[in-house]
N, CA, C and O atoms as a GROMACS GRO file, in nm:
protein
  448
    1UNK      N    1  -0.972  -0.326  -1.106
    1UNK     CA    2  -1.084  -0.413  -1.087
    1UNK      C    3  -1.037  -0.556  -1.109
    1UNK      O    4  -0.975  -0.576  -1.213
    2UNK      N    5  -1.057  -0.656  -1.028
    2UNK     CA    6  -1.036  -0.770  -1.001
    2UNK      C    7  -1.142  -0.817  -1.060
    2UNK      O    8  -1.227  -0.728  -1.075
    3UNK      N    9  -1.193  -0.975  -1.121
    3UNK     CA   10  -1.283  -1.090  -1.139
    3UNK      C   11  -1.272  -1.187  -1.130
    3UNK      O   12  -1.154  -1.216  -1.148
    4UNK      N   13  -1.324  -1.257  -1.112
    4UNK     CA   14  -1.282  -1.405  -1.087
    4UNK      C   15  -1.376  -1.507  -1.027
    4UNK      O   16  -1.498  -1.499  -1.037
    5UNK      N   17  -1.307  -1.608  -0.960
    5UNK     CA   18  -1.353  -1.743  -0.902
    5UNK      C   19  -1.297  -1.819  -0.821
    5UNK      O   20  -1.210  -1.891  -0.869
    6UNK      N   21  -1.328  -1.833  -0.657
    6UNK     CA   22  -1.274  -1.912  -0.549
    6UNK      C   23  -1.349  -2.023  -0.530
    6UNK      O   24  -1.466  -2.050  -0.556
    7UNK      N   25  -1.242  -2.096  -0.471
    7UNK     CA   26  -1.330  -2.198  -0.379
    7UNK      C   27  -1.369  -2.134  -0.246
    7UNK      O   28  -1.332  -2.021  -0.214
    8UNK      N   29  -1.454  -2.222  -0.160
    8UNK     CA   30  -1.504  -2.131  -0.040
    8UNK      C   31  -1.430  -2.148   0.065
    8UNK      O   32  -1.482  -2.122   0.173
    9UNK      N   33  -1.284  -2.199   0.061
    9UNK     CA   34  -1.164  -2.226   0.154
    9UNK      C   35  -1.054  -2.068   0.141
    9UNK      O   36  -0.967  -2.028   0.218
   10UNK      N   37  -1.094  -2.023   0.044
   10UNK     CA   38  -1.033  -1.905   0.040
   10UNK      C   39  -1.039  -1.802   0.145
   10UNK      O   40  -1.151  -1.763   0.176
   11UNK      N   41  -0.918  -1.740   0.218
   11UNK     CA   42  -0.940  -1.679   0.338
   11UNK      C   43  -0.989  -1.519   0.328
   11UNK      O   44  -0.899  -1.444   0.291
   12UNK      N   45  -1.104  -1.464   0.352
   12UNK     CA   46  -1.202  -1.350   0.325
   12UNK      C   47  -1.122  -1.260   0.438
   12UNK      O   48  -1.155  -1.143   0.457
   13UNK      N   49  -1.060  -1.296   0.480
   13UNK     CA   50  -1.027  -1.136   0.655
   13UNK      C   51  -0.839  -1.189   0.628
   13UNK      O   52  -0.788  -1.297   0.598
   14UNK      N   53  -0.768  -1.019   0.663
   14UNK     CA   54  -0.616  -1.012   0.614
   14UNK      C   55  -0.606  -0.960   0.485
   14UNK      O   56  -0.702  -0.936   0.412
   15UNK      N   57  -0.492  -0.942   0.459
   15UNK     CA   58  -0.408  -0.866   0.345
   15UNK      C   59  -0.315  -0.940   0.312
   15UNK      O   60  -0.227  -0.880   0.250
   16UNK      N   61  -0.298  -1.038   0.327
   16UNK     CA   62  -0.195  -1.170   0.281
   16UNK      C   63  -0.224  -1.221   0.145
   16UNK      O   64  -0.334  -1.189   0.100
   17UNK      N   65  -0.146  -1.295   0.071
   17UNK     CA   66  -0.189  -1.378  -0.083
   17UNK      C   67  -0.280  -1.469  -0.053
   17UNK      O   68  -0.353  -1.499  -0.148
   18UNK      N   69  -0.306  -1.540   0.082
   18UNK     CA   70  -0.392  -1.632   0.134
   18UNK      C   71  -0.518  -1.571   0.067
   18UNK      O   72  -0.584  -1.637  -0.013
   19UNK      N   73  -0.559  -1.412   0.108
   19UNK     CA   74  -0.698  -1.370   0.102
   19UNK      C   75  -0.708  -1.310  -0.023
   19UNK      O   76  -0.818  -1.258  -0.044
   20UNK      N   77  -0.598  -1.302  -0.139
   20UNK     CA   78  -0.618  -1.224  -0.240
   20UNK      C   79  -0.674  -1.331  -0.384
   20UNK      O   80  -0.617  -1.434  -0.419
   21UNK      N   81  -0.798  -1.271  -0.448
   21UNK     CA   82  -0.824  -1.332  -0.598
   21UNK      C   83  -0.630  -1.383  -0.653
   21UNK      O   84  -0.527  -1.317  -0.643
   22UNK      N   85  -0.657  -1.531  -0.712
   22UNK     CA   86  -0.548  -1.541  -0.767
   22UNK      C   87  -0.394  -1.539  -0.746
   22UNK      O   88  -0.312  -1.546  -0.837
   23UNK      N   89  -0.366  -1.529  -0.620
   23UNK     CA   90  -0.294  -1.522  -0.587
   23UNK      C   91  -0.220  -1.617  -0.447
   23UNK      O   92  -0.134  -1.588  -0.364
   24UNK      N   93  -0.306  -1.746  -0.473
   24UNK     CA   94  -0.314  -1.882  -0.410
   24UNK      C   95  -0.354  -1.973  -0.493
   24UNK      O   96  -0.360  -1.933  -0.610
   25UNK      N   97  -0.394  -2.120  -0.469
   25UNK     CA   98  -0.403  -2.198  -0.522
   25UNK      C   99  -0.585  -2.233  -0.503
   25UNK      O  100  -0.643  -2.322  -0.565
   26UNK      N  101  -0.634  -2.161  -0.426
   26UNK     CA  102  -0.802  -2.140  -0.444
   26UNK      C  103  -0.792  -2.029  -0.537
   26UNK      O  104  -0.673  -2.004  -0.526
   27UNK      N  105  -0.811  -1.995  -0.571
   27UNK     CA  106  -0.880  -1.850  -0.716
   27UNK      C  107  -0.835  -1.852  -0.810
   27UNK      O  108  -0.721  -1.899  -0.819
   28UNK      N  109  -0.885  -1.814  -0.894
   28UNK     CA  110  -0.855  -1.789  -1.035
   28UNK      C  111  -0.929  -1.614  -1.066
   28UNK      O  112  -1.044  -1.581  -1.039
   29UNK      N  113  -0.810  -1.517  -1.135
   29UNK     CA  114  -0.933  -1.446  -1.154
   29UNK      C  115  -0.829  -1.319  -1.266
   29UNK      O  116  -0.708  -1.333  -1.278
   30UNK      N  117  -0.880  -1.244  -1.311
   30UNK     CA  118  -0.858  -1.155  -1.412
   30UNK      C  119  -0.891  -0.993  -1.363
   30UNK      O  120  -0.986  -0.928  -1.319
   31UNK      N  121  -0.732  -0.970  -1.404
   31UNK     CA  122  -0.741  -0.805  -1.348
   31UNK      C  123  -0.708  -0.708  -1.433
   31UNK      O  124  -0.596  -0.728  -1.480
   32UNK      N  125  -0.787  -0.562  -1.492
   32UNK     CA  126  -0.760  -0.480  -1.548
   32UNK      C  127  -0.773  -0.354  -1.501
   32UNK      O  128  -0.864  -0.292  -1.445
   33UNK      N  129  -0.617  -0.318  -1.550
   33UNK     CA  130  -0.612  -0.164  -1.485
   33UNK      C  131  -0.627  -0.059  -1.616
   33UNK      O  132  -0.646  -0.104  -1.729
   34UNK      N  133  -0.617   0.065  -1.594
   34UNK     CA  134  -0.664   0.138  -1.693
   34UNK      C  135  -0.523   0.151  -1.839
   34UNK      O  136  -0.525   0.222  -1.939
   35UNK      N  137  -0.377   0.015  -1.775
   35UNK     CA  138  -0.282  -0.011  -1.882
   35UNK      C  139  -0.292  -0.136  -1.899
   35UNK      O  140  -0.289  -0.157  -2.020
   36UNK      N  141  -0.306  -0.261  -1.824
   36UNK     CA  142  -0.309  -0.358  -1.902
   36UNK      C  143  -0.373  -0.436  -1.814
   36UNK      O  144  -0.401  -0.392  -1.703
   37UNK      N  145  -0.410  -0.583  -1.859
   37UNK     CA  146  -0.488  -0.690  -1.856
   37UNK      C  147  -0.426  -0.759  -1.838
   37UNK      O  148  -0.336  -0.787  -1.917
   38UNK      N  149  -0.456  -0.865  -1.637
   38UNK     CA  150  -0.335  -1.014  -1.650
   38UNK      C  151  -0.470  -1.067  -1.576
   38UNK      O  152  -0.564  -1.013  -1.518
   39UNK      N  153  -0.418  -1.239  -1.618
   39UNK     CA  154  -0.463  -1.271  -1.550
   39UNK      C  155  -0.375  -1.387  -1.427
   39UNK      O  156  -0.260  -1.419  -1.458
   40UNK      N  157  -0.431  -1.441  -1.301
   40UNK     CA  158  -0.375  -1.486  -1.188
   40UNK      C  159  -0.416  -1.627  -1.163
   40UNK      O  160  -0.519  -1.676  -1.210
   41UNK      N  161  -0.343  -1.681  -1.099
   41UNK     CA  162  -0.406  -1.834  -1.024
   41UNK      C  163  -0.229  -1.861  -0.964
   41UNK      O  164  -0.129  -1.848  -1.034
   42UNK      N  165  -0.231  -1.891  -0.851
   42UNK     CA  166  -0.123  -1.926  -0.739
   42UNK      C  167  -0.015  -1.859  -0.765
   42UNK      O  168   0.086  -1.907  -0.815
   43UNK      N  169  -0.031  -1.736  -0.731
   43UNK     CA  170   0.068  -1.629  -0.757
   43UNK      C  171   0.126  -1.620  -0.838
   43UNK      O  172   0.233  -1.562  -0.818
   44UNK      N  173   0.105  -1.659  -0.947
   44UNK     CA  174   0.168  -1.647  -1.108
   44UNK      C  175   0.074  -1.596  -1.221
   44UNK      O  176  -0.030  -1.654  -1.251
   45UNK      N  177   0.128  -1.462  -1.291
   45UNK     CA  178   0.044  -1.396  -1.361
   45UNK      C  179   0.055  -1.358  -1.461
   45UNK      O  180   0.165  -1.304  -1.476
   46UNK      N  181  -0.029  -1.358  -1.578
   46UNK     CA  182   0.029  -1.361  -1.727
   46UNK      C  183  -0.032  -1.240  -1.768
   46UNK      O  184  -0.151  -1.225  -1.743
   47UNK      N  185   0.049  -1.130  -1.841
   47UNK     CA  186  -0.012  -1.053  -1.910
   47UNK      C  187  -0.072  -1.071  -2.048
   47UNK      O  188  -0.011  -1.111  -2.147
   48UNK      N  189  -0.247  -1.025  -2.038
   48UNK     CA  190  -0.259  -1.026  -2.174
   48UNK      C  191  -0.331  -0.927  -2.240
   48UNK      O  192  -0.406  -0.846  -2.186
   49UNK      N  193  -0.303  -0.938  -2.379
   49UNK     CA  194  -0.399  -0.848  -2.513
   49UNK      C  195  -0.540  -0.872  -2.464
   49UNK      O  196  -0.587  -0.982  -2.432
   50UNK      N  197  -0.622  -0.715  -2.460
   50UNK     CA  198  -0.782  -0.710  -2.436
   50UNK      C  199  -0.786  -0.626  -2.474
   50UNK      O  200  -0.724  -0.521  -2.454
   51UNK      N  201  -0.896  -0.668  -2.572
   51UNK     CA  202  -0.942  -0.525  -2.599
   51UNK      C  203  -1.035  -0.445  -2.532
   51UNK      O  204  -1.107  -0.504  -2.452
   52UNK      N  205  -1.058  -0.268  -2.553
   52UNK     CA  206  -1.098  -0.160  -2.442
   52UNK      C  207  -1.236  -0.197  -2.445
   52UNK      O  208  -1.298  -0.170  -2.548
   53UNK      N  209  -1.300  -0.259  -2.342
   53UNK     CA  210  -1.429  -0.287  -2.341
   53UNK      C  211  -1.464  -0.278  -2.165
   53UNK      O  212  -1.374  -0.320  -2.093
   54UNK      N  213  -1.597  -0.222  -2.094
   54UNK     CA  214  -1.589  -0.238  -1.950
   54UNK      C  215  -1.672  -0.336  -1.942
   54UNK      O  216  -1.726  -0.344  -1.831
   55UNK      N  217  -1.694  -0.390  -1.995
   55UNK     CA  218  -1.748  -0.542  -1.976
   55UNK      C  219  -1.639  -0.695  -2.005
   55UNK      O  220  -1.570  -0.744  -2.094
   56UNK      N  221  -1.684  -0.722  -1.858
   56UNK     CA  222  -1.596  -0.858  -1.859
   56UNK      C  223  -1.730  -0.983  -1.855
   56UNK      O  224  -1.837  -0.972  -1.795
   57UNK      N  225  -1.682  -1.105  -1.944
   57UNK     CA  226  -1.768  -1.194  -1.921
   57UNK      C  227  -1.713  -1.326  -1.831
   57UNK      O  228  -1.606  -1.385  -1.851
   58UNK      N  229  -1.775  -1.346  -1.767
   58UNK     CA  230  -1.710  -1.521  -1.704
   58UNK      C  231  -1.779  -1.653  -1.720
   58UNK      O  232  -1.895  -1.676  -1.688
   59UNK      N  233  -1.691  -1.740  -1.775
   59UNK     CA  234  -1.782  -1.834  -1.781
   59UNK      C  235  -1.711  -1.937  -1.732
   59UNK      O  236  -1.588  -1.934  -1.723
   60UNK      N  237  -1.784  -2.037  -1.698
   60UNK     CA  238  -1.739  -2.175  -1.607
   60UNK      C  239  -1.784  -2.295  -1.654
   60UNK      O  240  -1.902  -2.266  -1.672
   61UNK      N  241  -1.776  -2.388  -1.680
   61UNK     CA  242  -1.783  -2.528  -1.765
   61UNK      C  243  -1.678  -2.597  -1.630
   61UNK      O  244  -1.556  -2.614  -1.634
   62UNK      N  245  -1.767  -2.625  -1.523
   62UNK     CA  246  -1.698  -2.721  -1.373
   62UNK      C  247  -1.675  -2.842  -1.435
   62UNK      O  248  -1.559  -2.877  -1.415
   63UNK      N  249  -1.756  -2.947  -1.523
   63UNK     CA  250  -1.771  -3.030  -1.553
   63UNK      C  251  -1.633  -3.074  -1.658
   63UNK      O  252  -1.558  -3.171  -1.646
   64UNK      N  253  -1.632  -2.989  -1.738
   64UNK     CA  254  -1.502  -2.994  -1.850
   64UNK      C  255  -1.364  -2.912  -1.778
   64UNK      O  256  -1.267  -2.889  -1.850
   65UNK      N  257  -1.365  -2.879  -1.664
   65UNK     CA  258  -1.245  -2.793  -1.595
   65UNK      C  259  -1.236  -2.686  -1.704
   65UNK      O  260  -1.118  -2.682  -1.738
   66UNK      N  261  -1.293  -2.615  -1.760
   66UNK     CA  262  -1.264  -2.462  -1.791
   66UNK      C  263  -1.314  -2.318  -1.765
   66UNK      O  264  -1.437  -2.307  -1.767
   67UNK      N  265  -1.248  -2.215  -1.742
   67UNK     CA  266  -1.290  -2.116  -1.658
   67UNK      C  267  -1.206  -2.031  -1.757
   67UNK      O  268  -1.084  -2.036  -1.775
   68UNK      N  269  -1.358  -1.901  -1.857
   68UNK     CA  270  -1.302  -1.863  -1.970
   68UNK      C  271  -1.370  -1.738  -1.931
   68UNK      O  272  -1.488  -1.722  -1.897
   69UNK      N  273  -1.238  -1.617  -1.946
   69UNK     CA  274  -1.286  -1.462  -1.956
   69UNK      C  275  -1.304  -1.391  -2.057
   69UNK      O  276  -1.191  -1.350  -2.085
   70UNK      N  277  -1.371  -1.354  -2.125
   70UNK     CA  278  -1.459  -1.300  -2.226
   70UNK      C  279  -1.474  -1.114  -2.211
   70UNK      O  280  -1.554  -1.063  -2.133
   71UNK      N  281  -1.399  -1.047  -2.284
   71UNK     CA  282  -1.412  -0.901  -2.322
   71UNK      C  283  -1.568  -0.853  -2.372
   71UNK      O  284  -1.569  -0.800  -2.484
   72UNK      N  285  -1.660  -0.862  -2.325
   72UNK     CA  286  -1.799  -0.871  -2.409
   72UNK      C  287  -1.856  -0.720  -2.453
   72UNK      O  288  -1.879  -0.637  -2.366
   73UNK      N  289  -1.876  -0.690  -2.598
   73UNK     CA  290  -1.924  -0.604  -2.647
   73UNK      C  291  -2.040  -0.594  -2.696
   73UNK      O  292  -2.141  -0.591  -2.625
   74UNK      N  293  -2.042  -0.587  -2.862
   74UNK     CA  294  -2.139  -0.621  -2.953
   74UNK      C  295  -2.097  -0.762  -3.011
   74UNK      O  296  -2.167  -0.823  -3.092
   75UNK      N  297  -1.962  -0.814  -2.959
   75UNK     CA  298  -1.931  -1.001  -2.956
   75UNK      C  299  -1.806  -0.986  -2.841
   75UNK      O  300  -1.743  -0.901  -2.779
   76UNK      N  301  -1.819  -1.153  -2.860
   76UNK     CA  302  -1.736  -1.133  -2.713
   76UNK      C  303  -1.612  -1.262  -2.770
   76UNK      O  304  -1.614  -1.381  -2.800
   77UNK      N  305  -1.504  -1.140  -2.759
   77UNK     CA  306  -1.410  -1.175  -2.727
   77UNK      C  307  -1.304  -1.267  -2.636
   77UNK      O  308  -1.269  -1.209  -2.533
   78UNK      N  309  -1.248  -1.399  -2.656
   78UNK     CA  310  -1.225  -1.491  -2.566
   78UNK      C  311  -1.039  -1.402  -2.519
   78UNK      O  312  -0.945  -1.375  -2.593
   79UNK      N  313  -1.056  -1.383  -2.366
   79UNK     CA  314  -0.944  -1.319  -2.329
   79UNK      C  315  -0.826  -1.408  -2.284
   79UNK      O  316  -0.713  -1.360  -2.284
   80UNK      N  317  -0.847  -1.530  -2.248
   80UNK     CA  318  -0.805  -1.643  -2.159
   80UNK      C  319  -0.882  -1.709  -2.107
   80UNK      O  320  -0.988  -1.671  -2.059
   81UNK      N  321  -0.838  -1.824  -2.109
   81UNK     CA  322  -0.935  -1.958  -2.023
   81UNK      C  323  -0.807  -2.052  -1.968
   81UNK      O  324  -0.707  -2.084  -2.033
   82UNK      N  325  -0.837  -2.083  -1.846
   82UNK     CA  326  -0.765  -2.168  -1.771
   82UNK      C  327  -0.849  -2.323  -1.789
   82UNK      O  328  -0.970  -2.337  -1.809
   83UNK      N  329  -0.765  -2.409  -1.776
   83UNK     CA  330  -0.834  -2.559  -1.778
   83UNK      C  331  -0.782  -2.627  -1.677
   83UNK      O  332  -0.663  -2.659  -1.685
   84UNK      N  333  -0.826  -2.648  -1.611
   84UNK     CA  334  -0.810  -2.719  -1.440
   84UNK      C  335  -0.930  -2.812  -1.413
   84UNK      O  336  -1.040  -2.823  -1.467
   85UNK      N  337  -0.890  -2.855  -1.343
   85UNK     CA  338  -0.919  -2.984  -1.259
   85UNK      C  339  -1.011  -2.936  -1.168
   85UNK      O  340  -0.930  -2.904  -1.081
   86UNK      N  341  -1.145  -2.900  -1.110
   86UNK     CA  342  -1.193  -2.800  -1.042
   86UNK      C  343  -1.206  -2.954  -0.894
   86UNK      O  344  -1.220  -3.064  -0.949
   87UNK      N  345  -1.203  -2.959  -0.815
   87UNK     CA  346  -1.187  -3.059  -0.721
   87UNK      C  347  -1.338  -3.019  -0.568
   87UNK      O  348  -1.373  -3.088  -0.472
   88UNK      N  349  -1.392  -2.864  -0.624
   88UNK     CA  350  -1.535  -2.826  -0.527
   88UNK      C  351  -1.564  -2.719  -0.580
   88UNK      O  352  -1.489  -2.647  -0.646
   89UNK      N  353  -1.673  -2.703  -0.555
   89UNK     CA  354  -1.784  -2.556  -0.610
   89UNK      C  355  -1.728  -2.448  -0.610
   89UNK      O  356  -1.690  -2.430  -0.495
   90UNK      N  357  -1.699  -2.357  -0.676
   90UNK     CA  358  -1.656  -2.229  -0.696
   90UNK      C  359  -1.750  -2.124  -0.650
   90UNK      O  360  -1.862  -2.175  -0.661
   91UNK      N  361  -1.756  -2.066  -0.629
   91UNK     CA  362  -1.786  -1.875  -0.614
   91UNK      C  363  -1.715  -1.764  -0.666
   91UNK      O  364  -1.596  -1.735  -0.682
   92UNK      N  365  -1.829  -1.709  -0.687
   92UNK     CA  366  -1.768  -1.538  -0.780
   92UNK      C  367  -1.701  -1.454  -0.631
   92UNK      O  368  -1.728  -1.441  -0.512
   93UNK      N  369  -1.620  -1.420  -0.712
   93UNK     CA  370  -1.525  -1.277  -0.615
   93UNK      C  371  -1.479  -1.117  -0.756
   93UNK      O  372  -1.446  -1.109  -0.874
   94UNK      N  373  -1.499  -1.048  -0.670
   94UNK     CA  374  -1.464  -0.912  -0.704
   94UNK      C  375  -1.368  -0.831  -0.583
   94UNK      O  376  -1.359  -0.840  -0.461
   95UNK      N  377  -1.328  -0.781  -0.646
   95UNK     CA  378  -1.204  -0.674  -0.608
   95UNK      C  379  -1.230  -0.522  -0.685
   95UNK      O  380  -1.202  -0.511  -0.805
   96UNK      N  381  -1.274  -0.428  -0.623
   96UNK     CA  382  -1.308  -0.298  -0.703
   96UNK      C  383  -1.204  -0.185  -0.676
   96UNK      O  384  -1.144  -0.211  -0.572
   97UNK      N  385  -1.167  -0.084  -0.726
   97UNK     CA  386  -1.120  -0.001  -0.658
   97UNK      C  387  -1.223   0.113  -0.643
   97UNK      O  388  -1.344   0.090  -0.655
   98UNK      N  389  -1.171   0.247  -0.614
   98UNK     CA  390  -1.213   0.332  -0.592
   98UNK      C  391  -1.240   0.387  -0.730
   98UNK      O  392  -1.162   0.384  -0.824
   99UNK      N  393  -1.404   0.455  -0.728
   99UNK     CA  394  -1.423   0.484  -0.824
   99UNK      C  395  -1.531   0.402  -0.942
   99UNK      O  396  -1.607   0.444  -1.029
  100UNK      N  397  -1.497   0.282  -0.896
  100UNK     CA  398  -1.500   0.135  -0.986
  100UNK      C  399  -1.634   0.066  -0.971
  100UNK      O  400  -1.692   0.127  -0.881
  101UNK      N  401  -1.697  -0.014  -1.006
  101UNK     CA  402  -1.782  -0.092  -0.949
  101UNK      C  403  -1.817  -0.201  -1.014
  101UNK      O  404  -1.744  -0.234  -1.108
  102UNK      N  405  -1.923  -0.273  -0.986
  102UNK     CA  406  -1.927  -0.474  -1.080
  102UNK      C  407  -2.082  -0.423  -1.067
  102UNK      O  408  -2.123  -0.336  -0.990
  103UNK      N  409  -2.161  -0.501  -1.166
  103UNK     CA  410  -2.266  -0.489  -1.210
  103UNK      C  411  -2.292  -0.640  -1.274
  103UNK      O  412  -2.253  -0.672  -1.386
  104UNK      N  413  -2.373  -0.737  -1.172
  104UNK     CA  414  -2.384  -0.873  -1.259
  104UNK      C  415  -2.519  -0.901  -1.336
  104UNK      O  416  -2.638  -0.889  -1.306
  105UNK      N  417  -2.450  -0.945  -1.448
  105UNK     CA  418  -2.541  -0.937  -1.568
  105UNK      C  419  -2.568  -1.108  -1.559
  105UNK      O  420  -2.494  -1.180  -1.492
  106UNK      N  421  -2.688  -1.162  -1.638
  106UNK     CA  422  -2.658  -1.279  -1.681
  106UNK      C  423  -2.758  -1.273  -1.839
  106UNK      O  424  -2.864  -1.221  -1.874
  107UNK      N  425  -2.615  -1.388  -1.922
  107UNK     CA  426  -2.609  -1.349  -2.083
  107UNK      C  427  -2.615  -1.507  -2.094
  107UNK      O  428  -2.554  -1.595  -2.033
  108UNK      N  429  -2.708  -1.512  -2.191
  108UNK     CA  430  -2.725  -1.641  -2.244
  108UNK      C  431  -2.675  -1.648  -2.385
  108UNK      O  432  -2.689  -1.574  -2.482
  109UNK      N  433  -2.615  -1.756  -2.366
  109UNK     CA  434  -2.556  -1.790  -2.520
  109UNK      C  435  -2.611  -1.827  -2.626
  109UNK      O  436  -2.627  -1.949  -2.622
  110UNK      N  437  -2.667  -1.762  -2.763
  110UNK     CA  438  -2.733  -1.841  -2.861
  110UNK      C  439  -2.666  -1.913  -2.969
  110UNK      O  440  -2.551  -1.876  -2.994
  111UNK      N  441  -2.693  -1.966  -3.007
  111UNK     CA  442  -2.637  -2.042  -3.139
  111UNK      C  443  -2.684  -1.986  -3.305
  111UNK      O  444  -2.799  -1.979  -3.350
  112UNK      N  445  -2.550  -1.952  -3.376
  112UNK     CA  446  -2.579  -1.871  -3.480
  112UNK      C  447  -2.536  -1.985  -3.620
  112UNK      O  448  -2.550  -1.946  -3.737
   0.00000   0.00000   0.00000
């Protein structure tokens, strides 16, 4: 399962890195398989520590350039956040496999 965030220049038709989450210089996005957790942006990809949760959170702050993935349980866990320069409007993208599916939630943040 793929998550993430394009710009809308990102190419949707093909099997090239052009059209893949993260794997160009439009997307950013976070992938977990049932061994580990990386995440992507222009074909360079970092593996990281997550803990086993099937909830992913995303959050976006366009204004401050940060784009932060969140393990969300009974608290949510910060998995990675990229800080970029966002230069036009983003959109959500998913990548599922077989089997798999995305379910969008929206979670408001309170203050404790």
């Amino acid at each position: 399962m793929k998550i993430g965030v394009a710009y809308k220049g990102l190419s949707r038709k093909g099997g090239g890195d052009e059209c893949r989450l993260g794997y160009n210089d439009k997307s950013w996005s976070l992938q977990r398989s049932v061994s580990q957790c990386s995440v992507f942006h222009d074909n360079q990809w970092t593996v990281i520590s997550a803990p086993s949760s099937p909830r992913i959170g995303v959050y976006l702050d366009w204004p401050a350039g940060s784009l932060s993935f969140y393990s969300v349980s009974h608290t949510m866990t910060l998995l990675h956040r990229f800080n970029i320069s966002f230069t036009e409007p983003l959109y959500p993208g998913f990548s599922v496999g077989l089997h798999s599916g995305v379910t969008i939630s929206h979670l408001t943040p309170c203050d404790h």
